[in-house]
N, C-alpha and C positions, 0 to 999 in steps of 0.2 A: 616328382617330389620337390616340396621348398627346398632352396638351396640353404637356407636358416637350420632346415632340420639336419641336413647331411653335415655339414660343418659340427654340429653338433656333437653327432653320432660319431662323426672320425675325430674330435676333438677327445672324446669320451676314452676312443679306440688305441689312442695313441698315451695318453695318461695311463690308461691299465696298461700297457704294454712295457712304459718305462719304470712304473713303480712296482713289476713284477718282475724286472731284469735289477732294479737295484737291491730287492730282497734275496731272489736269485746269489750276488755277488756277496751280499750279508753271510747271506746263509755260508756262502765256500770259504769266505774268510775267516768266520770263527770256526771253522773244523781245521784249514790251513796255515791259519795267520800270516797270511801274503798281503802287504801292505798295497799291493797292485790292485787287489780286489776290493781293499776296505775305499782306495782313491777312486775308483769304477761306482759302487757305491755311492760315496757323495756325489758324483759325476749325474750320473742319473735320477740322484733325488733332485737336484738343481735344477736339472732339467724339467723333471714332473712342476717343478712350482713355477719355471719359465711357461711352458704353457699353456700351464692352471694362469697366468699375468693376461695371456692372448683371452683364455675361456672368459676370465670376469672383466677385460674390456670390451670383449665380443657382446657376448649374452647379458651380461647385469648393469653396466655403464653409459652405453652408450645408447641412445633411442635412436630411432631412422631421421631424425630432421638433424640429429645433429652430423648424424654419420656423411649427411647427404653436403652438410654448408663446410664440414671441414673435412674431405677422405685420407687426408695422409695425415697423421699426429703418433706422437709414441705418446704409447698407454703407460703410466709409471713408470717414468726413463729412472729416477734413484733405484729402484728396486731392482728396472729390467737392467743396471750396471752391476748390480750386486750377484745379482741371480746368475745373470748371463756370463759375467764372468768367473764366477764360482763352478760353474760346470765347465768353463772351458781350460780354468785349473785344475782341477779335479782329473779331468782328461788327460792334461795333460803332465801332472804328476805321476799318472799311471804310465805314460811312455816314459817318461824320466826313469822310474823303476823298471820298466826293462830295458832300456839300453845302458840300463849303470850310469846314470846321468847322476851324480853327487854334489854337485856343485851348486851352493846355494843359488849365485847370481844367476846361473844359466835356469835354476829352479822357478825364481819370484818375479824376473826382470820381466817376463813377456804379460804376465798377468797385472802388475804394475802400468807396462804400456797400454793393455787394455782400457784399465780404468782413467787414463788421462788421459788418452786420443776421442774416449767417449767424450766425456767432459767438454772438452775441448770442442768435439764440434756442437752439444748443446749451446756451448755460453756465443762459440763465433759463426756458425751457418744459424739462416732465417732459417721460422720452422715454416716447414713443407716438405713434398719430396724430395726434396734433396739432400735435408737435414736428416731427414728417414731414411733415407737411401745411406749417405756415410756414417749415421750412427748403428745399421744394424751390418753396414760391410764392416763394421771392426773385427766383428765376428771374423768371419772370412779371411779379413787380414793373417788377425794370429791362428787360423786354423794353417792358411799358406804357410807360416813362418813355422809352425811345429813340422810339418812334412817335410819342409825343405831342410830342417836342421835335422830329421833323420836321415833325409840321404846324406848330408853333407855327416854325419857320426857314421855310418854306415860305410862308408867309402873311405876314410880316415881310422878305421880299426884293425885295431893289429891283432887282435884277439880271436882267433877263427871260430872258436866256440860262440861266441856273440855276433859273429855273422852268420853264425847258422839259425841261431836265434832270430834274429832279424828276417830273415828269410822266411821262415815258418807263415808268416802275415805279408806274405810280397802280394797275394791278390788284392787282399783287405785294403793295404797301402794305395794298389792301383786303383781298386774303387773308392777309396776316400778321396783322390787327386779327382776324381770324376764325377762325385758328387756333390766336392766342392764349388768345383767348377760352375755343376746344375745351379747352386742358392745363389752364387754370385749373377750368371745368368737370368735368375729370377728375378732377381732382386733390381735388377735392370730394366727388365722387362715392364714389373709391375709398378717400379715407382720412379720409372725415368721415361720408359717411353712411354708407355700407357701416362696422358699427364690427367692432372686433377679434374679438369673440363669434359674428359672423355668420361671417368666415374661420373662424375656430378649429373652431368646427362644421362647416365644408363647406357650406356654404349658396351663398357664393358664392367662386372661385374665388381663388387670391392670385398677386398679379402683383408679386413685388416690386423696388420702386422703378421700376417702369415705367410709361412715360407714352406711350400710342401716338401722340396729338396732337402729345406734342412732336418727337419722330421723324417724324411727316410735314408740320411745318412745315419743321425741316432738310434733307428731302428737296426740297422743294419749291423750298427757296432753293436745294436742290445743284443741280437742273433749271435754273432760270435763271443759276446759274452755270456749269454746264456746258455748255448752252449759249451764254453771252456766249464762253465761253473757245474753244469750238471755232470759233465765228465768226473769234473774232482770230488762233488759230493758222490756218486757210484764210486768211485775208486774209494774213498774214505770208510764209506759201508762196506765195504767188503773187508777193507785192509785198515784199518781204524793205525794213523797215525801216535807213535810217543812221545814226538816235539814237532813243533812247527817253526817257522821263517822264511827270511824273504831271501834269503842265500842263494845260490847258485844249487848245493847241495840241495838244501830243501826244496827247491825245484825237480830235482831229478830224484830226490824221493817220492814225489807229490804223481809222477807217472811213470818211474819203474816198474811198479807192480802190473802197469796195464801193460806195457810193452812188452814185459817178460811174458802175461800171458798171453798176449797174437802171436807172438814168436816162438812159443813153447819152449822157454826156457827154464833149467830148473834152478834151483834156490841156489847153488852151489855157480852157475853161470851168473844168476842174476847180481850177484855179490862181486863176479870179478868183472863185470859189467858196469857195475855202479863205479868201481877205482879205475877203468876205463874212461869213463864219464869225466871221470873228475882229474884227469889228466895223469894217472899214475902210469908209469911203464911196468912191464912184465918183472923187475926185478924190483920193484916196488911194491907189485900186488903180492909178488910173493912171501915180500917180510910181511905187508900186513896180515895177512892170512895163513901166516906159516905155514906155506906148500912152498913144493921144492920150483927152482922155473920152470923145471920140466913140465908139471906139474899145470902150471898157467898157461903154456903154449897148447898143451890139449883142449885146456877149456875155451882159448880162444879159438882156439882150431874148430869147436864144436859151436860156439857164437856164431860166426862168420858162414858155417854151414848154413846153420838154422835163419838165420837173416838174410842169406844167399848174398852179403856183400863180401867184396875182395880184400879189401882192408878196415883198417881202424878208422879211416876219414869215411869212408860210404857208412860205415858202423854208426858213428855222431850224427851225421847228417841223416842218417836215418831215423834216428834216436826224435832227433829233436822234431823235422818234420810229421813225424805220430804224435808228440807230443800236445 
C-alpha cells in the first residue's frame, strides 16, 4: 500500500479518536461540573486542530518537488505556537486541578515559557533540522517539567488524602515518563540523525512534522480519559446528581454511589462513609447524623467487614484507588 494513503488513514484515525475523547470529557463535565474535565476538553480540541496543522501541511500544501528541495520546515510555526501550546495548557491545568495547584504563577509561568522559548528559537536557530528539532522539543520540555513538578508536589504533601489521590494514576504517571521519553527519542532520531541528504535522496522515508510517540501518548491519556468519563456519565444515569463542583466533596460524591455499590453497602453506611471520606471522626459523624457513637462504631464495624480492610487508612485508600 502507498505510504501517502496509510499516513492518511492513521492521520484520519487519530483526529476521530481525539475529537471523540474531547466530546466524551464535554459530555461528563456538563452532568459534573469538574473543571478537570472542561481543561481535558480544551486539551484535546487543541490537539485535534494540532494535527488537522500536520493533515493540511501533509496533504493540501505541500507537492513532492517541494517536499523533496526542502524536508525539514515547520508548517505554520504562529499557529503550531498557539495550538500547540494551548493543549499543553489545557493539560496541564487539568493536573493543576488535581493536585490543588492554586497558585496563579505556578498556573501561567510554564505555558508563558512555552511560548517564548518557541519564539526564540524561530527568530535565533537557522531554519532546518535543527531549528525543527528545538522548536518542536519545547514540547517535551514542559511536558518534562509538569512530571517533574508532580513528583516534586507529590513528595512535599502533607495531605495523605492527596497522596492517595496522586497515586490512583502512578502507572499513567509511569507511562507518560516513558512516552515522553519515546517523542524525544524520535524526535532525534528523525531530525538529527537521520540528516536532510539521507531524506532528500530516498534513503529513508520523510514523515513531515510527525511524531508517532507523541500521538500515542494522547491517545493513551484519551483512554484513560475516556474511560474516567464514561464511568461518570454511567454513575450520573443511574444516580442523577443535585449539585455539582470541582471540591474534594464533589468528588467523592461523583463515585460514592459506584463504590457503595461493589462493596454492597447500604445507604445508612454509605453516608457514614462519605464523613469518613471527608475526614470526620466517629464523634463527629455522629453529631452530624444524630446517632449515638455507639451507634457509628457498628456501622464502621460493618464497612471495614464488607471492604475486608483493617482500618480507616486501607478504607481511603481503597476508596480512591476504585475511584
Amino acid at each position: 500500500m502507498d505510504m501517502g494513503l496509510v499516513l492518511f488513514y492513521y492521520t484520519l484515525f487519530v483526529l476521530l479518536a481525539v475529537i471523540l475523547t474531547a466530546a466524551a470529557c464535554l459530555a461528563s463535565y456538563l452532568v459534573s461540573r469538574t473543571k478537570a474535565l472542561l481543561y481535558a476538553f480544551f486539551g484535546f480540541l487543541f490537539y485535534f486542530f494540532d494535527v488537522a496543522l500536520v493533515f493540511q501541511d501533509d496533504f493540501m500544501m505541500r507537492c513532492a518537488a517541494d517536499v523533496l528541495s526542502t524536508p525539514f520546515f515547520i508548517g505554520s510555526p504562529a499557529a503550531s505556537i498557539v495550538i500547540g501550546g494551548g493543549a499543553l495548557m489545557a493539560f496541564w491545568l487539568v493536573v493543576c486541578e488535581y493536585i490543588e495547584e492554586r497558585r496563579l504563577f505556578a498556573q501561567w509561568i510554564p505555558g508563558a515559557a512555552f511560548v517564548l522559548g518557541s519564539i526564540a528559537v524561530l527568530l535565533l536557530v537557522e531554519e532546518g533540522n535543527v531549528q525543527e528539532f528545538l522548536f518542536y522539543s519545547m514540547r517535551e520540555l514542559m511536558m518534562y517539567w509538569m512530571l517533574a513538578y508532580v513528583a516534586v508536589m507529590y513528595v512535599g504533601a502533607q495531605d495523605e488524602v492527596l497522596r492517595l489521590r496522586m497515586r490512583r494514576f502512578r502507572k499513567l504517571y509511569l507511562a507518560l515518563w516513558i512516552l515522553v521519553t519515546l517523542v524525544l527519542l524520535e524526535n532525534v532520531t528523525f531530525l538529527l540523525v537521520i540528516g536532510p541528504s539521507m531524506v532528500a535522496d530516498g534513503l529513508f522515508p520523510f514523515l513531515p512534522q510527525r511524531n508517532f510517540a507523541e500521538n500515542l501518548l494522547v491517545l493513551c491519556c484519551a483512554f484513560v480519559a475516556c474511560r474516567g468519563s464514561w464511568k461518570n456519565l454511567s454513575l450520573r444515569h443511574a444516580d442523577p446528581p443535585t449539585q455539582g463542583g470541582d471540591s474534594l466533596q464533589a468528588f467523592i460524591e461523583h463515585n460514592l454511589g459506584a463504590y457503595s455499590a461493589a462493596r454492597n453497602l447500604s445507604k445508612r453506611e454509605e453516608e457514614v462513609l462519605r464523613l469518613v471520606l471527608l475526614g470526620k471522626d466517629n464523634q463527629n459523624i455522629a453529631t452530624a447524623m444524630s446517632l449515638a457513637p455507639g451507634t457509628v462504631k457498628v456501622h464502621m464495624h460493618h464497612i471495614l467487614r464488607k471492604t475486608g480492610k483493617a482500618n480507616r487508612k486501607e478504607l481511603m485508600q481503597d476508596f480512591w484507588e476504585f475511584s
